[in-house]
C-alpha positions in Angstrom: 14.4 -5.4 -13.0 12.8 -7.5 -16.1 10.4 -5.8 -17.9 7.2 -8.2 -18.8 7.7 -10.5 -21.5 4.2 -9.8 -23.1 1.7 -7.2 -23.1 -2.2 -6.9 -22.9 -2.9 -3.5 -23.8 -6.2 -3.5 -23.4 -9.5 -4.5 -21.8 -11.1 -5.9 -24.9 -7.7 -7.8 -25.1 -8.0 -9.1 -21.6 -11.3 -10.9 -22.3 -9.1 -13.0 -24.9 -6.4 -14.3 -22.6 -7.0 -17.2 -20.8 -9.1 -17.5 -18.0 -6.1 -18.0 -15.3 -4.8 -14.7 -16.4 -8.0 -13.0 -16.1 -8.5 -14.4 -12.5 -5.1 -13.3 -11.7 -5.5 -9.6 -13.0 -9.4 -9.2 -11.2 -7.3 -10.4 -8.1 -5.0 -8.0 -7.7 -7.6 -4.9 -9.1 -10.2 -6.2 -6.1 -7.7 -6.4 -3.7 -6.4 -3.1 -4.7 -9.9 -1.2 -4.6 -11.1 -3.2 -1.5 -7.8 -2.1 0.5 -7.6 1.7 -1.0 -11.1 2.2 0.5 -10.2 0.7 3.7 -7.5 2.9 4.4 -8.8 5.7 3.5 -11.9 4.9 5.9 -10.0 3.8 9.0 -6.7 6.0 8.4 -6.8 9.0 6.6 -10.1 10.2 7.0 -10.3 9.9 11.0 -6.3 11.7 10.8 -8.1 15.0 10.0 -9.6 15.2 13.2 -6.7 14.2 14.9 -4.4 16.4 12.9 -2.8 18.9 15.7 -3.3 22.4 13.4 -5.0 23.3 10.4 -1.7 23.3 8.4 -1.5 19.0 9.0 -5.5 18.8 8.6 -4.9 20.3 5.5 -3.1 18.0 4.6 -4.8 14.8 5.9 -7.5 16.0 3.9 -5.4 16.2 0.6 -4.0 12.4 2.2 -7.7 10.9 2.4 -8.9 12.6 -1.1 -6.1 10.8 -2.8 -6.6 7.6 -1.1 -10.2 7.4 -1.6 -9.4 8.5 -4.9 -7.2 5.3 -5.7 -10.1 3.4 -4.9 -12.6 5.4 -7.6 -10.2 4.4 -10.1 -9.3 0.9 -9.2 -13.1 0.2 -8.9 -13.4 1.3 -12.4 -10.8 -0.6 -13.8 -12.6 -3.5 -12.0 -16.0 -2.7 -13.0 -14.3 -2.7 -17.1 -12.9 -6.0 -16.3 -16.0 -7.6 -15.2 -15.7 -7.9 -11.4 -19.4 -7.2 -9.7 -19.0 -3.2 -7.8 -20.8 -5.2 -4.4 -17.4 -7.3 -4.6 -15.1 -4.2 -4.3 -16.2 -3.0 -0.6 -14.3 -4.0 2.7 -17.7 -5.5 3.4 -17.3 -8.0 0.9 -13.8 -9.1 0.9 -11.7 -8.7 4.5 -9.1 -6.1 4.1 -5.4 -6.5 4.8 -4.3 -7.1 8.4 -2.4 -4.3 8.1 -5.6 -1.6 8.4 -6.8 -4.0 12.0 -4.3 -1.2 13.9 -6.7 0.6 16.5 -5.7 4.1 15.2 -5.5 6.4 18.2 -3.2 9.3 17.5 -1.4 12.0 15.3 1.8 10.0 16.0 0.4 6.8 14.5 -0.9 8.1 11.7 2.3 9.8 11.1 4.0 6.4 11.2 1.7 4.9 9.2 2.3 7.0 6.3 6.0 6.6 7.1 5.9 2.5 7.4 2.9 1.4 5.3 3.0 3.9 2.5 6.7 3.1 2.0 5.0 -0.6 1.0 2.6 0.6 -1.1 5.4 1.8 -2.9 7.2 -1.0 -3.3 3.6 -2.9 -3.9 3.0 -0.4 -6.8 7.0 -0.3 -8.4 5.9 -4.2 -9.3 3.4 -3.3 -10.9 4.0 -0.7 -13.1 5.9 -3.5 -15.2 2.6 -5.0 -15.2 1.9 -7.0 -18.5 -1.8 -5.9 -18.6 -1.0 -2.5 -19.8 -4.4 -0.5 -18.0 -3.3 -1.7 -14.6 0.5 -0.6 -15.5 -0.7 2.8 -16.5 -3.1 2.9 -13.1 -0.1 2.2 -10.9 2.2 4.9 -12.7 -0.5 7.1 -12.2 -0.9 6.4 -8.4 2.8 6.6 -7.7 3.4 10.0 -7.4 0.9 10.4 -4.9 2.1 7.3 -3.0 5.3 8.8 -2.5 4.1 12.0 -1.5 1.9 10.2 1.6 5.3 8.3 2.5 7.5 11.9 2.1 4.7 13.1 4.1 5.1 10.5 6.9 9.0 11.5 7.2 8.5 15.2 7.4 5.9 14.3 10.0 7.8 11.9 11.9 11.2 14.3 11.9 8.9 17.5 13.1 7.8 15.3 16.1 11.2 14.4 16.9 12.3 17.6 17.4 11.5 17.4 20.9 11.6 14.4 23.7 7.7 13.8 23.8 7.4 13.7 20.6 9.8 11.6 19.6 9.3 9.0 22.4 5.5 8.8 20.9 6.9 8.3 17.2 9.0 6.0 18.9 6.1 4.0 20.3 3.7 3.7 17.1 6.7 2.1 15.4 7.1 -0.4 17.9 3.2 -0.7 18.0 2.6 -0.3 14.5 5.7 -2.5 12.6 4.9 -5.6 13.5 1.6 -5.4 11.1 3.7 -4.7 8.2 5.6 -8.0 7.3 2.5 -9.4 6.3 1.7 -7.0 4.0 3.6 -8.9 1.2 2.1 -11.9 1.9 3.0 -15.5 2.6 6.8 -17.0 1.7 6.3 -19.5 -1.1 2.6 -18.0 -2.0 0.9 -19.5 -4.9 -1.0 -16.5 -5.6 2.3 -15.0 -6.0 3.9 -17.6 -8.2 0.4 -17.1 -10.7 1.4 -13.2 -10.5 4.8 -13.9 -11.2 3.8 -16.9 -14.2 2.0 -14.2 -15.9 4.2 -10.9 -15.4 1.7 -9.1 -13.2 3.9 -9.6 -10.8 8.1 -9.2 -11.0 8.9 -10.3 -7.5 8.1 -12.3 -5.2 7.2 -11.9 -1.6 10.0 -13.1 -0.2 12.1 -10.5 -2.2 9.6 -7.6 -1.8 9.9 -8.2 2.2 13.5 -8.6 2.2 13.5 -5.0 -0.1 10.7 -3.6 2.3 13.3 -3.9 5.7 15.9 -2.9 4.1 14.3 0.6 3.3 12.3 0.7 6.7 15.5 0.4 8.2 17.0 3.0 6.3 14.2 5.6 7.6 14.1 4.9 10.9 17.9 5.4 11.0 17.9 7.9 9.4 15.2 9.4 12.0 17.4 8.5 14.7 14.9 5.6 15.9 14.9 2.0 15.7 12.4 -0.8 14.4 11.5 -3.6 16.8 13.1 -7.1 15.7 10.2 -9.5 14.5 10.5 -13.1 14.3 9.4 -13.1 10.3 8.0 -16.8 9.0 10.5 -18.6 7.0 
């Protein structure tokens, strides 16, 4: 993967770059801090109390902490950059399609951190080649704890297979849940992609990010013993 053929390394630096750029970087922070608290409001904090022993609520808390602690620092990386704090609340900009899921069970959430986490991941690999270097060190920072939500998910998801009902309820989120998760990257041909990418925010584009995105979805459930539903995915 290409590394970013320039580097802003700093705020003060950022308010020197063109005005496209800047645009393009308080995008992707916003959209960042608006989803992080999202998530954490509609996911992870309601898992606690559907968390089946103190053990998992335990660690749903440690899940929502960490989530709602992406958003405390993606806020203030926006609030450096200039973006208004009223701007950076799901009240103010609509989240991503992929938090509209009525969250109902232990199951679910367990396939959400399996499934949605894993594209976090990917969301966050692309950006920690980011040219504007505070956003690059942010992701690297968050990674370790994205992967531990999605290691999280799999341990989950395997315990509940370990018996029929359980894994006929994993089973079911996925096919309820994966359908939501497509669109996650974003639209083929985007041009808010193609201005990420134009200014090496970005490395790849959605239609590559998907494509990478299946491929490892796939790979889990297999490697689960379960299956993903076929989508028809937009061309």
């Amino acid at each position: 993967m290409a590394r970013a053929k320039f580097e802003v390394k700093s705020v003060d630096e950022l308010a020197a770059q063109p005005e496209e750029y800047r645009a393009a970087v308080r995008k992707i922070v916003l959209s960042h801090a608006v989803n992080e608290l999202h998530g954490a409001r509609v996911f992870d904090e309601p898992a606690i109390a559907l968390a089946p022993t103190p053990y998992y609520k335990w660690l749903a808390c440690r899940i929502a902490m960490e989530e709602y602690g992406h958003h405390v620092r993606f806020r203030q990386l926006g609030l450096d950059i200039g973006i208004a704090p009223e701007a950076m609340t799901p009240e103010a900009k609509r989240p991503l399609s992929i938090f509209e899921f009525p969250l109902k069970t232990w199951a679910e959430f367990c396939v959400i951190k399996l499934l949605a986490d894993l594209g976090e991941i990917l969301q966050v690999e692309d950006l920690s080649h980011c040219s504007f270097l505070p956003l690059r060190k942010l992701s690297r920072m968050t990674m370790p704890e994205e992967r531990f939500h999605a290691e999280f998910g799999r341990e989950a998801c395997a315990e509940l297979c370990e018996t029929p009902a359980g894994r006929q309820a994993v089973q079911a989120a996925i096919d309820a849940y994966f359908p939501y998760l497509p669109a996650f990257f974003g639209k083929p041909r985007s041009k808010n992609n193609e201005l990420f990418r134009k200014w090496a925010i970005k490395l790849r584009s959605n239609e590559e990010m998907r494509a990478d995105y299946l491929r490892r979805a796939q790979a889990l459930a297999t490697g689960l013993g379960l299956k993903l539903p076929a989508l028809a995915l937009e061309a």
